[in-house]
Backbone as CSV, one residue per row, in Angstrom:
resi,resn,N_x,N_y,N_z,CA_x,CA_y,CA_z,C_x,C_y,C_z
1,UNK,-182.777,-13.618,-174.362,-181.432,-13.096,-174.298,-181.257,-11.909,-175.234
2,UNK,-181.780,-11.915,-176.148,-181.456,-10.877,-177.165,-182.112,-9.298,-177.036
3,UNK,-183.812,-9.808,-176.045,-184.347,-8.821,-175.572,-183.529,-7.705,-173.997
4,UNK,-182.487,-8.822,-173.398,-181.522,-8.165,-172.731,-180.520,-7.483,-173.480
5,UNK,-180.286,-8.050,-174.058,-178.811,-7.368,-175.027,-179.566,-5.675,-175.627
6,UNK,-180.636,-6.122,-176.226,-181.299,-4.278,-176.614,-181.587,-3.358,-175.343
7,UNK,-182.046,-4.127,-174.381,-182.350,-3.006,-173.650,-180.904,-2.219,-173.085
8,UNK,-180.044,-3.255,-172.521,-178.177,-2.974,-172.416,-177.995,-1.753,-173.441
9,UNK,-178.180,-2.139,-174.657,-177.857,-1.489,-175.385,-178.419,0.110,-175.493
10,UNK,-179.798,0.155,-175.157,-180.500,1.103,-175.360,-180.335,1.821,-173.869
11,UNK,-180.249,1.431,-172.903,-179.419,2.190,-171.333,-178.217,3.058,-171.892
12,UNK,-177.132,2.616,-172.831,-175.992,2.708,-172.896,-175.814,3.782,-173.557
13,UNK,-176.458,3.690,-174.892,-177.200,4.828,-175.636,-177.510,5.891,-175.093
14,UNK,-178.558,5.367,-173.979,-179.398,6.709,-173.976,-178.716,7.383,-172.774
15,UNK,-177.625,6.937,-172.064,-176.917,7.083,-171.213,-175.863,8.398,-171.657
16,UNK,-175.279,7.697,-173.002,-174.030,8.670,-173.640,-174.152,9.618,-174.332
17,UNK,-175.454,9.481,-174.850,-176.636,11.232,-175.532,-176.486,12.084,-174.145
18,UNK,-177.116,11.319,-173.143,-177.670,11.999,-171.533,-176.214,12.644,-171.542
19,UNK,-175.141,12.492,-171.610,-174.023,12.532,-171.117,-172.874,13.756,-171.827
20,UNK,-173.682,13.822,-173.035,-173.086,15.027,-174.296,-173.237,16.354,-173.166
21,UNK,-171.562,16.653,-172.900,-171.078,18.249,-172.787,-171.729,18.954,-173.537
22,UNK,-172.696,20.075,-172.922,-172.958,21.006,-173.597,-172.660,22.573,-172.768
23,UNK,-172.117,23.450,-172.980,-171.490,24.649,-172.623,-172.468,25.088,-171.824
24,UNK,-172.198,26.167,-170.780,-173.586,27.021,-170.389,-174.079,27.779,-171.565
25,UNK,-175.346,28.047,-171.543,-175.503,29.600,-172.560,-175.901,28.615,-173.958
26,UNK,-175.462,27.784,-174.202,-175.466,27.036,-175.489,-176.068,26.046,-175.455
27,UNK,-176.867,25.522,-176.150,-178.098,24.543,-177.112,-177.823,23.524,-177.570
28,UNK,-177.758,22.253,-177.618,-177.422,21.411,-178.342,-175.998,21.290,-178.847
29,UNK,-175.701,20.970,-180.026,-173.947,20.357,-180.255,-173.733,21.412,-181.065
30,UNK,-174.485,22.923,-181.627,-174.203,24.176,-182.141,-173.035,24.758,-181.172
31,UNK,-171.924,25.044,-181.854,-171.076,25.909,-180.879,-170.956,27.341,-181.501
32,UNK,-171.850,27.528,-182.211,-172.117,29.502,-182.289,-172.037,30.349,-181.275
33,UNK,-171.696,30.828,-181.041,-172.152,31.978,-179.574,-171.905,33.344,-180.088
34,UNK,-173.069,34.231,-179.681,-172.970,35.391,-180.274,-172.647,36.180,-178.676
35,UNK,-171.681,37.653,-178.993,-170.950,38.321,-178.108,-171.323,39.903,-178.938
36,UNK,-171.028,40.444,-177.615,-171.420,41.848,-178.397,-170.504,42.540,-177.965
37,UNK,-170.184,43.251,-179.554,-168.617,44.011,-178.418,-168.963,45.637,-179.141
38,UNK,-169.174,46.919,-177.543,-169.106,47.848,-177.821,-167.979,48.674,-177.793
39,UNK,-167.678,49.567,-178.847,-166.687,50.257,-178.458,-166.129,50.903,-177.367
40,UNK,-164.815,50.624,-177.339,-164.021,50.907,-175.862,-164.656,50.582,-174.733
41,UNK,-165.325,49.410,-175.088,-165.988,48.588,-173.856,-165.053,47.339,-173.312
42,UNK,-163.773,47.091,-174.083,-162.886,45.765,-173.104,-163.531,44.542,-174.290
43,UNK,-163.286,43.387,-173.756,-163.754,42.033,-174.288,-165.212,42.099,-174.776
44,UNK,-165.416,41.307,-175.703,-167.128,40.945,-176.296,-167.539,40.568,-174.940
45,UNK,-168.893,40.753,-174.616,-169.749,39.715,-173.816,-171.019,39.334,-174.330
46,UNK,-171.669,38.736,-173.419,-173.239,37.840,-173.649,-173.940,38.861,-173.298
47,UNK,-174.023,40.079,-172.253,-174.794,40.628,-171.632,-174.318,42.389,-171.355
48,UNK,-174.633,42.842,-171.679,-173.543,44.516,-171.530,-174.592,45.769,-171.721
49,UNK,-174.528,47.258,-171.097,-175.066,48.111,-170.750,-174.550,49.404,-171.236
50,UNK,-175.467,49.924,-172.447,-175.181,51.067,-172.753,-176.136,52.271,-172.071
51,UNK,-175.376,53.558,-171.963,-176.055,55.015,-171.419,-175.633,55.757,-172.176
52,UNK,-176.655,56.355,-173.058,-176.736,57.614,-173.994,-176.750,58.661,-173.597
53,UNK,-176.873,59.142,-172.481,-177.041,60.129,-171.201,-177.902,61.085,-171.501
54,UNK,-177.736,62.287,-171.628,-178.875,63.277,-172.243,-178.811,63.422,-173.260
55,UNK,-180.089,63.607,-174.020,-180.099,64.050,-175.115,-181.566,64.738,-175.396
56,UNK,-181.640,65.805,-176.215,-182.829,66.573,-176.324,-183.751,66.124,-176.939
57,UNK,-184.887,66.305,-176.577,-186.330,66.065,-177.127,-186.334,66.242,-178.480
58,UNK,-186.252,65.332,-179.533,-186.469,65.626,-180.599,-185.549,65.539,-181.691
59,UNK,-183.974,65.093,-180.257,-182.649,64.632,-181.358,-182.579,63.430,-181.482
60,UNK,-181.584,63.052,-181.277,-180.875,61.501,-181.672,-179.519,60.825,-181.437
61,UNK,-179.486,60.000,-180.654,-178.107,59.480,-180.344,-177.599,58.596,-181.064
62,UNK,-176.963,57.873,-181.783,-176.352,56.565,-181.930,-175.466,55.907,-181.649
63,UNK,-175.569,54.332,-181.462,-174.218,53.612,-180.847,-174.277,52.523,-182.489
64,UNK,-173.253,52.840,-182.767,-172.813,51.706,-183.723,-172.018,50.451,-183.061
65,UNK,-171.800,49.476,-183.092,-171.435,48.199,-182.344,-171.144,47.210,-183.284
66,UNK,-170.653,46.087,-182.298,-170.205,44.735,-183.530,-171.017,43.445,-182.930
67,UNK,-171.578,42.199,-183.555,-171.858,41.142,-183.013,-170.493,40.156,-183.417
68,UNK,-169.981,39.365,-182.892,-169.321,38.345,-183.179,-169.838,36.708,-183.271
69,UNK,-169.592,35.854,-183.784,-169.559,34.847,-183.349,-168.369,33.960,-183.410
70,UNK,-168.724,33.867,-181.857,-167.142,33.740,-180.830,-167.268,31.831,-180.919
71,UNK,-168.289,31.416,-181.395,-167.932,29.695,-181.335,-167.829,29.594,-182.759
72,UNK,-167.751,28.037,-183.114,-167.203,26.986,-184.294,-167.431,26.570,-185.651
73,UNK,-169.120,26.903,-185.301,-169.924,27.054,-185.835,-171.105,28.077,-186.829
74,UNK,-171.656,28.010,-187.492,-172.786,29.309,-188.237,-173.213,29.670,-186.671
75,UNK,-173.646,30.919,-186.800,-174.548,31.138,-186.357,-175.684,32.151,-186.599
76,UNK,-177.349,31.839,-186.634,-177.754,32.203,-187.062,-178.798,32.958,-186.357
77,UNK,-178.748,34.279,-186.564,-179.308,35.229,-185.143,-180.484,35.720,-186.268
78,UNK,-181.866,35.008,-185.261,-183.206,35.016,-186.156,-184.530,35.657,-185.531
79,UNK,-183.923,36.444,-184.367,-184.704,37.935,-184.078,-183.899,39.103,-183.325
80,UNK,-184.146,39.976,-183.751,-183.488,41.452,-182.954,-184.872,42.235,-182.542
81,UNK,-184.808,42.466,-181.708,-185.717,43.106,-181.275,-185.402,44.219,-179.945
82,UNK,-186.140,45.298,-179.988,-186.272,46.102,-178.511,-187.261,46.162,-177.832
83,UNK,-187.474,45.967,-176.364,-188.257,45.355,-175.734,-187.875,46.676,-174.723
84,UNK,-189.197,48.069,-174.592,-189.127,48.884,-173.837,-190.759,49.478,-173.806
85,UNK,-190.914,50.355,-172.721,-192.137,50.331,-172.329,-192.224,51.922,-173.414
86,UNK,-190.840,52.323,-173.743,-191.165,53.818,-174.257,-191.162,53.758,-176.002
87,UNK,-191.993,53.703,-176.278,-192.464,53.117,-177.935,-191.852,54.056,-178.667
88,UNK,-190.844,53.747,-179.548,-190.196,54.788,-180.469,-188.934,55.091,-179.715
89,UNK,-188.547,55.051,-178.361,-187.468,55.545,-178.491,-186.484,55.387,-178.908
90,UNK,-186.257,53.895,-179.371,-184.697,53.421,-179.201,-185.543,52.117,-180.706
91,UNK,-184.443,52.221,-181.788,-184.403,51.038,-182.481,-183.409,51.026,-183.319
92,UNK,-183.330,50.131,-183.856,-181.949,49.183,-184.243,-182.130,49.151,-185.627
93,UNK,-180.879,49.242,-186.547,-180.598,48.987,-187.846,-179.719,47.539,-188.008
94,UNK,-179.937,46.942,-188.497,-179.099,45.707,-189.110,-180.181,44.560,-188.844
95,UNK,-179.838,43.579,-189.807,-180.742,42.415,-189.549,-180.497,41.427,-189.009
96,UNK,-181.502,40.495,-189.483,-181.393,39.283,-189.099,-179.848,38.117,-189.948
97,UNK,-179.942,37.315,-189.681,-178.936,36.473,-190.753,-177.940,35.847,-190.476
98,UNK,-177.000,34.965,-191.085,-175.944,33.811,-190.522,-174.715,34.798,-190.429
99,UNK,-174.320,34.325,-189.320,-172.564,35.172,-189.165,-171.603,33.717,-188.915
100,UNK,-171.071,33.915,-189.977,-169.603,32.666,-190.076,-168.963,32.465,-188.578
101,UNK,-168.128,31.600,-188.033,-167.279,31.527,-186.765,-166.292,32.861,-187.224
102,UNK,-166.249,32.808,-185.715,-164.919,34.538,-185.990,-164.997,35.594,-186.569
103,UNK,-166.341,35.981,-187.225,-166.689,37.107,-188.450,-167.094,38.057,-187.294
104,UNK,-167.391,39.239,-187.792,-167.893,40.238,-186.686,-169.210,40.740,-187.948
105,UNK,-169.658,41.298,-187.111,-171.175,41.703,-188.310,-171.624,43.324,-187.444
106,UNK,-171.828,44.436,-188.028,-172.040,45.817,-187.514,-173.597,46.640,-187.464
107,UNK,-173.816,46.756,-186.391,-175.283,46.923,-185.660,-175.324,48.218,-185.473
108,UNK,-176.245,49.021,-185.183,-176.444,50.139,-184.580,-178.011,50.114,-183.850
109,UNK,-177.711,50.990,-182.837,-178.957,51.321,-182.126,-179.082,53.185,-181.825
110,UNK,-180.552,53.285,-181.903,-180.426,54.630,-182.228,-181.298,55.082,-180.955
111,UNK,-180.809,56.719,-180.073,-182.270,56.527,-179.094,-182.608,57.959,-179.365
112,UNK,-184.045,58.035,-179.504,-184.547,59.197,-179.983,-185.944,59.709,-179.290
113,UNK,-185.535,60.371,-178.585,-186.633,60.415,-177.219,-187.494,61.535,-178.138
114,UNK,-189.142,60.998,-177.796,-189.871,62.375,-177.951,-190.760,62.648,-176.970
115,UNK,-189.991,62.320,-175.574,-190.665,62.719,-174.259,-189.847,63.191,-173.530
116,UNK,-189.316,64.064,-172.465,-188.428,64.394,-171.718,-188.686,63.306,-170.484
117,UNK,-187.216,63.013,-169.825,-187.209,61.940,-169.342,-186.369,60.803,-169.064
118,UNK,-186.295,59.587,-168.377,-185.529,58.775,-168.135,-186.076,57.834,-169.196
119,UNK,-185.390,57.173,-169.883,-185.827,55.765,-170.963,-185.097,54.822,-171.122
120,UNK,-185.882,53.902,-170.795,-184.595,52.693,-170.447,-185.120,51.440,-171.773
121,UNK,-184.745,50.658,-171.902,-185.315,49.332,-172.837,-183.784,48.300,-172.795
122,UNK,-184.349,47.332,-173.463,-183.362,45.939,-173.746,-183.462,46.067,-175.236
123,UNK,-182.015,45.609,-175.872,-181.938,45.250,-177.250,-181.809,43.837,-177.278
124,UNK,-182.269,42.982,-177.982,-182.738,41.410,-177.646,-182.062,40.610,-179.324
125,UNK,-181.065,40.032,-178.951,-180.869,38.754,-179.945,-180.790,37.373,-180.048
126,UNK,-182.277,36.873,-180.527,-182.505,35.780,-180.247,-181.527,35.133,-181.616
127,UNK,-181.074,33.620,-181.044,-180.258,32.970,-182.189,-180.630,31.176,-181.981
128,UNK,-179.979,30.636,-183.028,-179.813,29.393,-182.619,-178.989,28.758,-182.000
129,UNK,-177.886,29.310,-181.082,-177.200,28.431,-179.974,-177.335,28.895,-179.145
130,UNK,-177.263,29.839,-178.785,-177.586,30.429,-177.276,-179.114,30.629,-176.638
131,UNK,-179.125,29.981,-175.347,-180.168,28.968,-174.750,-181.044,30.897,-174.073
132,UNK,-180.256,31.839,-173.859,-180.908,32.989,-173.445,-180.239,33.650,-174.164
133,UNK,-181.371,34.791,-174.930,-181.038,35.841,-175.382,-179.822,36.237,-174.878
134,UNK,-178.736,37.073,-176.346,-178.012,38.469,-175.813,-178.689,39.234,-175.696
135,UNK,-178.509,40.448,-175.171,-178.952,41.324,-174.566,-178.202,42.837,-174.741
136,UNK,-178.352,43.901,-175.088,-177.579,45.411,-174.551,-178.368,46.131,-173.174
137,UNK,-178.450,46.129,-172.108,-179.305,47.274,-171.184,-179.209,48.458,-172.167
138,UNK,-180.335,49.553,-172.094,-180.248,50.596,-172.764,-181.011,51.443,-172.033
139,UNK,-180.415,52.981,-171.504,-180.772,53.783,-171.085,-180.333,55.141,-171.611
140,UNK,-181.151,55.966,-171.170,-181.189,57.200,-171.791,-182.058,58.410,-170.899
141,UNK,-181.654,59.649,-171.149,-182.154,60.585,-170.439,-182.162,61.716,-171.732
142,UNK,-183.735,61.887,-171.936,-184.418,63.552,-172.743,-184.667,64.722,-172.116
143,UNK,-183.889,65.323,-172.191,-183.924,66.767,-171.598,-184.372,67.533,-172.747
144,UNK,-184.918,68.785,-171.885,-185.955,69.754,-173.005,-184.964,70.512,-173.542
């Protein structure tokens, strides 16, 4: 009888873990969520697309920007990275590190073509609640 009563017990258990709401986009019972909000771009999002449009061989554009974290929780964004096939064009100032609930924290990305051309890449922030990277699309065009 008692070996029924644990297993009851352990169904019930493992039933109401199975059963924990967890958000899309989000990881476990962390409610961090990081949002990226560019200027005069409308609301933060998860996913958003900047165009630097032309710029000359040999200059430099920049977008300064904000990260938020829009959930309850720390959150702690523990890679930035750019992920493009054109090496050097485009990289990012600000680090890694915990952003409080509701704090905003200030990024920049810089694109600095030394090829004439179309250049595209992803700006990538990996964190601990969100189950897929944020993301910026990033494109750009070097004219001579």
């Amino acid at each position: 009888m008692k070996t029924t009563h644990l297993i009851s017990l352990f169904v019930v258990l493992s039933f109401t873990l199975a059963c924990e709401r967890v958000e899309p986009g989000v990881q476990g019972t962390n409610r961090g969520e990081l949002k990226i909000s560019l200027p005069d771009a409308g609301a933060p999002a998860f996913e958003t697309t900047h165009a630097f449009g032309d710029v000359k061989k040999g200059e430099q554009a920049r977008l300064t920007f904000e990260v938020v974290n829009t959930g309850q929780d720390a959150l702690d964004i523990r890679v930035i990275k750019v992920e493009t096939e054109d090496t050097g064009a485009f990289f990012v100032q600000g680090g890694t590190g915990s952003v409080a609930p509701q704090v905003r924290r200030t990024f920049s990305v810089t694109f600095a073509p030394v090829r004439t051309g179309a250049h595209t890449g992803n700006l990538i922030f990996e964190t601990n609640a969100n189950a897929q990277p944020a993301r910026i699309v990033l494109n750009g065009n070097s004219i001579p």
